[in-house]
C-alpha positions as CSV (number, residue, x, y, z in Angstrom):
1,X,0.0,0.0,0.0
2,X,1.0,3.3,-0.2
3,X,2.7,4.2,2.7
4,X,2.8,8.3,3.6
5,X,6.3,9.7,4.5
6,X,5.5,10.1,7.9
7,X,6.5,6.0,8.3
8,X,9.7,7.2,7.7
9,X,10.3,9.2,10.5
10,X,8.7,6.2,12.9
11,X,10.9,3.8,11.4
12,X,14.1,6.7,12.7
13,X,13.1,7.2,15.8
14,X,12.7,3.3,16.6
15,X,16.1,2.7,15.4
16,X,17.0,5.5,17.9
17,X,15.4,3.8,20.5
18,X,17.6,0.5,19.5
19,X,20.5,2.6,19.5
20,X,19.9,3.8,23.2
21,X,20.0,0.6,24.1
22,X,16.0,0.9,25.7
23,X,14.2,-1.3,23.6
24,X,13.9,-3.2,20.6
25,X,10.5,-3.9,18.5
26,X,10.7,-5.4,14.7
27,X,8.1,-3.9,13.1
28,X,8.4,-3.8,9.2
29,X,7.0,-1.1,6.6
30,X,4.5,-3.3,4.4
31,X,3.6,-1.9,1.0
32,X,0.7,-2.6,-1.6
33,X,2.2,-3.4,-5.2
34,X,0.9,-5.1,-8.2
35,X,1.0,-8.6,-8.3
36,X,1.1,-11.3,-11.3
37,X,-1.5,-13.3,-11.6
38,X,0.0,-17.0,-11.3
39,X,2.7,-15.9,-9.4
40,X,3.6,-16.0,-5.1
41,X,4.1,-12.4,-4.6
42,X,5.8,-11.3,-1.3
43,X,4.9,-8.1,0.0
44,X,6.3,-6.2,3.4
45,X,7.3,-7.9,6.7
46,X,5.0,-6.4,9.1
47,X,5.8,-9.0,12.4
48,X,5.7,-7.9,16.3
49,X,7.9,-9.9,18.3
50,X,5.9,-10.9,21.6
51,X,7.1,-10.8,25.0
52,X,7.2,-14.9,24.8
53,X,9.1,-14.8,21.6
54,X,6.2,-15.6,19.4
55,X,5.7,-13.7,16.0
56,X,2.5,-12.3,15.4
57,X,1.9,-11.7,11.5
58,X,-1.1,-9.0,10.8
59,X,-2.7,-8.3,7.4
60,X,-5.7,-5.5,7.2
61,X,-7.8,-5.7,4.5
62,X,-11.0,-4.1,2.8
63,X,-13.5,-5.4,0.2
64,X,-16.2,-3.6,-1.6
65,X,-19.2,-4.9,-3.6
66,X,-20.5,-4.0,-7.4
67,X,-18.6,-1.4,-9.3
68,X,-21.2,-0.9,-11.9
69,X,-20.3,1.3,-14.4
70,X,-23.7,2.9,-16.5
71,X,-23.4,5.6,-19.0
72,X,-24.6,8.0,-16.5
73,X,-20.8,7.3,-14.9
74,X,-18.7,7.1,-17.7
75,X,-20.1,10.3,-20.0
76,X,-19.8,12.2,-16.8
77,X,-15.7,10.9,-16.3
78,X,-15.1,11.7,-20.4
79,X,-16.9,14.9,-19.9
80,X,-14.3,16.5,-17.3
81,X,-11.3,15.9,-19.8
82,X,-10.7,17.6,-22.9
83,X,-9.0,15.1,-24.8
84,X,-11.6,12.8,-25.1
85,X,-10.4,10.2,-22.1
86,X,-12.0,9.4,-19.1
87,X,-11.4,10.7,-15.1
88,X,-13.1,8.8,-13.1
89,X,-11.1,10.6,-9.8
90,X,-14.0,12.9,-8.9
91,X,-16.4,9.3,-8.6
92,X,-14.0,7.9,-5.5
93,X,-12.2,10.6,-4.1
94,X,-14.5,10.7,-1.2
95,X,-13.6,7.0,-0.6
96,X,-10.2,7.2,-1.7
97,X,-8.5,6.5,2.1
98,X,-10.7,4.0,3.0
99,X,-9.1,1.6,0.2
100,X,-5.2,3.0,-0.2
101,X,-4.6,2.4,3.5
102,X,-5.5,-1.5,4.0
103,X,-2.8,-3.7,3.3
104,X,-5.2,-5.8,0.7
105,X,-8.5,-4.1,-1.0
106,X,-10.5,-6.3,-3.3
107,X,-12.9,-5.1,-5.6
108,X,-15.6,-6.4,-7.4
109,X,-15.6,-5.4,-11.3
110,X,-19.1,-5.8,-12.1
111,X,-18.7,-4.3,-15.7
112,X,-16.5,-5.9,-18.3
113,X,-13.2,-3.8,-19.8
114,X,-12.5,-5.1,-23.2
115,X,-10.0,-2.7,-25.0
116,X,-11.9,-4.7,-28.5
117,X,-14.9,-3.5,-28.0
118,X,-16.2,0.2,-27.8
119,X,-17.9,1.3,-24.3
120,X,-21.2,0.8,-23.5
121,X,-24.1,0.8,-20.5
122,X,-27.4,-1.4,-19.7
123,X,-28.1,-4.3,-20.4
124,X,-24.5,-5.0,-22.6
125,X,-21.7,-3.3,-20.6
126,X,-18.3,-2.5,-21.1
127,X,-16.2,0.0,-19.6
128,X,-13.5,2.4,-20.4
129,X,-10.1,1.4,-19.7
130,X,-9.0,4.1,-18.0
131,X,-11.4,3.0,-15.6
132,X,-9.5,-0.1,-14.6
133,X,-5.7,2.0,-14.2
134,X,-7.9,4.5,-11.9
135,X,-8.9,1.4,-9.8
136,X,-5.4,0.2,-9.6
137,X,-4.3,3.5,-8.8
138,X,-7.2,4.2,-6.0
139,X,-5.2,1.1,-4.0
140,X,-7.3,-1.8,-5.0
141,X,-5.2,-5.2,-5.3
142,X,-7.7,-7.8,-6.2
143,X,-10.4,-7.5,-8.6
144,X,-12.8,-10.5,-8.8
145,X,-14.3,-10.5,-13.2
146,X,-16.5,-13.5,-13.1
147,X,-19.9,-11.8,-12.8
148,X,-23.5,-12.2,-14.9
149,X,-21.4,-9.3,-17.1
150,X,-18.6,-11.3,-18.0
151,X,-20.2,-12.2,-21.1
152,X,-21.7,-9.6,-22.4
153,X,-19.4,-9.0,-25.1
154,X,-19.0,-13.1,-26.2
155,X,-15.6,-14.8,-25.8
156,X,-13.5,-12.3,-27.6
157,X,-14.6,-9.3,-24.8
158,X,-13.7,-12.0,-22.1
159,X,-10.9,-12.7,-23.8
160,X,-10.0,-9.2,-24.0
161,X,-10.8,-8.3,-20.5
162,X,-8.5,-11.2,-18.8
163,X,-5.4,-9.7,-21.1
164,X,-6.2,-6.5,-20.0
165,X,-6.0,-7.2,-16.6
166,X,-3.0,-9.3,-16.8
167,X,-1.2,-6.3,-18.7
168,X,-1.9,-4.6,-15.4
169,X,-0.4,-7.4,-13.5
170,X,-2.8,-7.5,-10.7
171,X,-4.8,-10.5,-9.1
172,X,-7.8,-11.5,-10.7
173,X,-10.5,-14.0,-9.9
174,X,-12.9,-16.2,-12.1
175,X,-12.2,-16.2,-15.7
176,X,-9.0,-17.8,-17.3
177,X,-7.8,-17.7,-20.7
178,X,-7.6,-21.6,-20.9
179,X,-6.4,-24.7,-18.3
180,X,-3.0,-23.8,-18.5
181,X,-3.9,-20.6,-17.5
182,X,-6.5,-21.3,-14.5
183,X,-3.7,-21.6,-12.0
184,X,-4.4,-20.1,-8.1
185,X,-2.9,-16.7,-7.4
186,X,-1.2,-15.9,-4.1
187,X,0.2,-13.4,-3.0
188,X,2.2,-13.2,0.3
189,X,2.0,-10.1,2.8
190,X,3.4,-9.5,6.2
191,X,4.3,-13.0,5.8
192,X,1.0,-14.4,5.4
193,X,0.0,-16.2,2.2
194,X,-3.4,-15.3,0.6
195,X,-5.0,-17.7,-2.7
196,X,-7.8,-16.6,-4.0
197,X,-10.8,-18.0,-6.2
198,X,-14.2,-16.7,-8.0
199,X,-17.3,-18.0,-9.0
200,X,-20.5,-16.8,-10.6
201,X,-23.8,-18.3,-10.4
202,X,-25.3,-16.9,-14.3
203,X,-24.4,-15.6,-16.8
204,X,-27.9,-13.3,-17.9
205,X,-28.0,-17.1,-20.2
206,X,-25.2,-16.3,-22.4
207,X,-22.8,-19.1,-22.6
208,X,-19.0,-19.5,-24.3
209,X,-18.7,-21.7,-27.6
210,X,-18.7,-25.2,-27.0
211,X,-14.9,-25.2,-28.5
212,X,-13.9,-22.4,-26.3
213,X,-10.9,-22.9,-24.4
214,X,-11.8,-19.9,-22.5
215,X,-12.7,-20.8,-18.5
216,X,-15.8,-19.0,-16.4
217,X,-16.3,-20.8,-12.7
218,X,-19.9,-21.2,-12.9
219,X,-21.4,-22.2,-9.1
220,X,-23.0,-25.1,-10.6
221,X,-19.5,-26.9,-11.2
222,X,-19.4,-27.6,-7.8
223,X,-16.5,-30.5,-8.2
224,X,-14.3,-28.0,-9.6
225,X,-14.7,-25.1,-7.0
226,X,-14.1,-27.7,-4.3
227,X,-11.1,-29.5,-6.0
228,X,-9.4,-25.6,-6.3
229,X,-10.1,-24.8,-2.8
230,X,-8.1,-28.0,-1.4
231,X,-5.5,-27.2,-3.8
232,X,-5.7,-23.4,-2.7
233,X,-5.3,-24.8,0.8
234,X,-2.0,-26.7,0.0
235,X,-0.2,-23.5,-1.0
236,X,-1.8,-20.6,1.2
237,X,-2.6,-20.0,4.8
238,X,-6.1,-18.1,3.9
239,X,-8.3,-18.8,0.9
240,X,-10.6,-16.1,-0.2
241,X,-13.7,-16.8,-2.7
242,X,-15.4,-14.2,-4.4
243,X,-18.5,-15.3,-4.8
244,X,-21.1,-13.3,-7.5
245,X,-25.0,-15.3,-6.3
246,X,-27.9,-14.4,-4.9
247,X,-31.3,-12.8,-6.0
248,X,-31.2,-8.8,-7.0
249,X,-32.5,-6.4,-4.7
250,X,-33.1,-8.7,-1.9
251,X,-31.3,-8.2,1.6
252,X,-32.1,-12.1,2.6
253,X,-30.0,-14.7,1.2
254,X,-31.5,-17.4,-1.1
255,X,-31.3,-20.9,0.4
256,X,-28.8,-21.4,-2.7
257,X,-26.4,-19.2,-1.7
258,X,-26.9,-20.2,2.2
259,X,-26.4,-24.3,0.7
260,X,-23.4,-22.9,-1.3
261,X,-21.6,-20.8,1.8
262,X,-22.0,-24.2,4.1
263,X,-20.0,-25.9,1.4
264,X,-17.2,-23.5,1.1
265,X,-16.8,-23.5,4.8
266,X,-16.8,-27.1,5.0
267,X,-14.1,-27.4,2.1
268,X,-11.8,-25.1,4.4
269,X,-12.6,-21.5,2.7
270,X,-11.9,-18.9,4.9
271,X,-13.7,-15.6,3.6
272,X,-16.6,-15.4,1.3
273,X,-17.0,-12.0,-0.2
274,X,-20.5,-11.8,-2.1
275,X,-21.7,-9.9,-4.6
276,X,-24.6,-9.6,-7.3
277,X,-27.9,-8.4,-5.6
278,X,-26.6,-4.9,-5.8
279,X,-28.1,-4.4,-2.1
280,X,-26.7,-5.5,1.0
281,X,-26.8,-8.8,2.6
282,X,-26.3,-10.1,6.4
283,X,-22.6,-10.7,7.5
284,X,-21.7,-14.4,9.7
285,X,-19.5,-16.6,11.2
286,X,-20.0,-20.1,9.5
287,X,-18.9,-23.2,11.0
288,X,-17.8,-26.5,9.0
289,X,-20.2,-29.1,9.9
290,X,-17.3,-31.2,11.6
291,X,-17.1,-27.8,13.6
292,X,-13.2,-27.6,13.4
293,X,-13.4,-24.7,10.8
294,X,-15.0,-21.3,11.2
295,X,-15.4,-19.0,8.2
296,X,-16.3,-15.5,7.9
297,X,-19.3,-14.9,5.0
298,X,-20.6,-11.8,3.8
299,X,-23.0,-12.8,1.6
300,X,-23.6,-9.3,-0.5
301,X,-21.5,-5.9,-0.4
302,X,-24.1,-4.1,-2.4
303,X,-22.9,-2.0,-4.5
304,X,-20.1,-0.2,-4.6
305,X,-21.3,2.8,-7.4
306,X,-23.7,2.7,-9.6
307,X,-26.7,5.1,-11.5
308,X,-29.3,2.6,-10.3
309,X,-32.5,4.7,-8.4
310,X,-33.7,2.3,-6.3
311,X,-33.3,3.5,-2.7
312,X,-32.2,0.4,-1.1
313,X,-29.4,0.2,-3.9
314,X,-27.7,3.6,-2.8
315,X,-26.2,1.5,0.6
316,X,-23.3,-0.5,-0.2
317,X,-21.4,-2.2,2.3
318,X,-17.2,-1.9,2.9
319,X,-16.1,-4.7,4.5
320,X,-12.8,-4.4,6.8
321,X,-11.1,-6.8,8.9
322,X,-7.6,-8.1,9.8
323,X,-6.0,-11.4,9.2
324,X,-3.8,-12.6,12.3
325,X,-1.2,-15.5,12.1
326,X,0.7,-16.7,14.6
327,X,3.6,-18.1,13.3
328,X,5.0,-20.3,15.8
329,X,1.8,-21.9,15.7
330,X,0.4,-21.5,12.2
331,X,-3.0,-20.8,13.6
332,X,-4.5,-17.7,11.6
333,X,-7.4,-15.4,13.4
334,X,-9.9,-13.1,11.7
335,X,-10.1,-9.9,13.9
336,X,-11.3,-6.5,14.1
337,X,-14.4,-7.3,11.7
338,X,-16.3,-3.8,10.8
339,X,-19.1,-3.3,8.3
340,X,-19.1,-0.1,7.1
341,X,-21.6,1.8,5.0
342,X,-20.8,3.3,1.6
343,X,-23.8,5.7,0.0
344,X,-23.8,6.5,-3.9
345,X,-24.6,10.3,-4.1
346,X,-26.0,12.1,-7.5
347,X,-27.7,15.2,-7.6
348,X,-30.7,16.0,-9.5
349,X,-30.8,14.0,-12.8
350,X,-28.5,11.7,-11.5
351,X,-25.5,14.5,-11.9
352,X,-21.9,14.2,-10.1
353,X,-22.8,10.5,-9.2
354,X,-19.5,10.0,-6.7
355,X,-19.7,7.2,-3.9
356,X,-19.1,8.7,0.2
357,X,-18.7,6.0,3.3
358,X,-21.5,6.5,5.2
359,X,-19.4,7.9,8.8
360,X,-18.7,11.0,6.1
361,X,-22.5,11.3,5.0
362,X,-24.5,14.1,6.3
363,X,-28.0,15.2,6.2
364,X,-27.6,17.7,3.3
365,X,-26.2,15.4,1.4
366,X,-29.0,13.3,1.9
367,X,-31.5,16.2,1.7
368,X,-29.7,17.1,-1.6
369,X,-29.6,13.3,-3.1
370,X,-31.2,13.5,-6.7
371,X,-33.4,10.2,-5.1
372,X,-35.2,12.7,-3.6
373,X,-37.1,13.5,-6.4
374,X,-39.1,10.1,-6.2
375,X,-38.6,9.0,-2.3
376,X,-38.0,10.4,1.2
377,X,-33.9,9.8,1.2
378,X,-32.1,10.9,4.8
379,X,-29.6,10.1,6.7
380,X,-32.1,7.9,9.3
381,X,-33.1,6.3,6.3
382,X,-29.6,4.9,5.0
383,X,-28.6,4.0,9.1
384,X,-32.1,1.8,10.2
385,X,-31.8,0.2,7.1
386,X,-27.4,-1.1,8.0
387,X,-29.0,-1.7,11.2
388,X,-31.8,-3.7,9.9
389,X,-29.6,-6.0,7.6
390,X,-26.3,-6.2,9.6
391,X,-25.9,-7.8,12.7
392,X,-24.6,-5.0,15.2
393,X,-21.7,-6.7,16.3
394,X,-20.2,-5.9,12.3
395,X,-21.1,-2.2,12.8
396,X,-19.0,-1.4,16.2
């Protein structure tokens, strides 16, 4: 991640303290940086040394739900630049902090980026690629492209889209180029190894050529979700699955997606991160049915940004938490969990859509909110209905 200067003069002053002769404390400077794709990536070193001598590893982390991308978004990015491009700053700025300073931020990138195919919104999309850099550049690490979207352009956009991403070097989830390709990424931070996987449960009923060598998890192909988790769980201490299911615009989860989440915990998954019903879901503990393994599920993040105008689809959820090894032991903790609101703001015909975290919303902004037009929209409004969904112990 990027780390401000100030570390710098931390990192002096314990060295001055070591010098003195008072105390001694390891503690490392960790730092986000792209990734490849198939490759075990080490980032930073970040371990405390314990008064018993044990090394406590610690990983913070953030993940956010649908970044859905409507025409609404994008003519408003190319219209601040005058060379035809596309900003997309002004959209996230508000947000910004909340992703550059975890240690790992995953995204899901609901929209496709296919540098073959021109941009487009509703029901077909495809995004700008400046849009993807801008992510990158906003601190995100992992970006999960196996959604219903993923085909909207055929093979040769998903195609596109995977290149794309591996151009940028940074971990994706869900959609391979072909077998050889469809290999776990990990990457390794603070000394803790991360593998990740993706899944989708449809595709709006598009489907890849029969011949295609191209590879989309579907949640059906149960067998093959399972077989990469135990392989994920040979090479990595914590296996995260993005997992894109669920009904739209319903807060409950479907018994499918409750079946599917007591499979993943019982395979040895670690941290579901859901995404699709572009509203927000309930956030749990799961325990394996053998009750040896507990795993941490949120089943919908809602979205991220979007020009949808349903109220309930303005709340998105942020979802922060840190990862805790101890490495004399091997035995890795989930700590700290926090659900956090995110609220997509536009004015009056949806102008200067840009996404806030809900601690920064205020009434007039909510008294301002172009939703207004059609629906009482306040600040009450946004907090009972976080309440409502997610369990209070997420929201302390």
């Amino acid at each position: 991640m990027r780390k401000k200067l100030g570390i710098i003069l931390i990192i002096v002053v314990i060295f001055d303290i070591i010098a003195l002769g008072i105390v001694a404390v390891d503690k490392f400077v960790n730092r986000k940086s792209p990734v490849a794709q198939v490759t075990d990536t080490e980032s930073g070193e970040g371990e405390t040394g314990l008064a018993s001598g044990e090394l406590i590893s610690t990983v913070s982390f953030v993940a956010v739900g649908d970044n859905l991308i409507h025409n609404t978004i994008y003519e408003q990015a190319k219209a601040r630049t005058t060379d035809g491009s596309y900003d997309f700053s002004y959209a996230y700025e508000k947000i910004a902090p909340y992703i550059a300073e975890p240690d790992i931020a995953v995204l899901n990138q609901e929209t496709l980026i296919s540098t073959e195919h021109g941009v487009s919104s509703y029901p077909m999309f495809n995004s700008p690629p400046e849009l993807g850099q801008q992510m990158i550049d906003l601190g995100f690490d992992v970006f999960n492209i196996c959604t219903n979207h993923s085909l909207d352009k055929g093979e040769s956009g998903l195609i596109s889209a995977i290149n794309y991403w591996k151009e940028k070097g940074v971990i994706t989830t869900g959609a391979y180029l072909n077998e050889e390709d469809f290999k776990i990424p990990v990457n390794t931070v603070n000394g803790v190894k991360f593998a990740y996987l993706g899944f989708t449960e449809n595709t709006n009923g598009l489907s890849l050529p029969a011949d295609s060598d191209v590879i989309l998890v579907m949640e059906s192909d149960e067998d093959l979700i399972k077989s990469k988790v135990e392989e994920a769980k040979k090479i990595a201490d914590v296996v995260i699955v993005n997992a894109h299911w669920g009904e739209e615009y319903t807060h409950t989860p479907t018994a499918s997606e409750k079946s599917m989440a007591q499979k993943l915990c019982d395979w040895g998954v670690d941290i579901v991160l859901g995404t699709h019903p572009h509203v927000i879901q309930p956030v749990e503990f799961i325990t394996s049915a053998d009750g040896s393994h507990q795993m941490l599920c949120a089943y919908s993040l809602g979205n991220f940004i979007s020009a949808q105008n349903k109220g309930p689809t303005m709340l998105g959820g942020m979802l922060s938490f840190n990862v805790v090894k101890n490495n004399s032991t091997g035995v890795i903790n989930i700590e700290n969990v926090r659900f956090r609101g995110t609220v997509t703001h536009y004015g009056s015909g949806m102008s200067n859509v840009r996404v806030y975290c809900l601690d920064d919303y205020t009434e007039e902004l909510a008294a301002s909110h172009g939703r207004n037009v059609n629906m009482s929209f306040t600040l009450d409004y946004l907090r009972n209905l976080l309440e409502e969904v997610i369990d209070k112990q997420f929201l302390e």
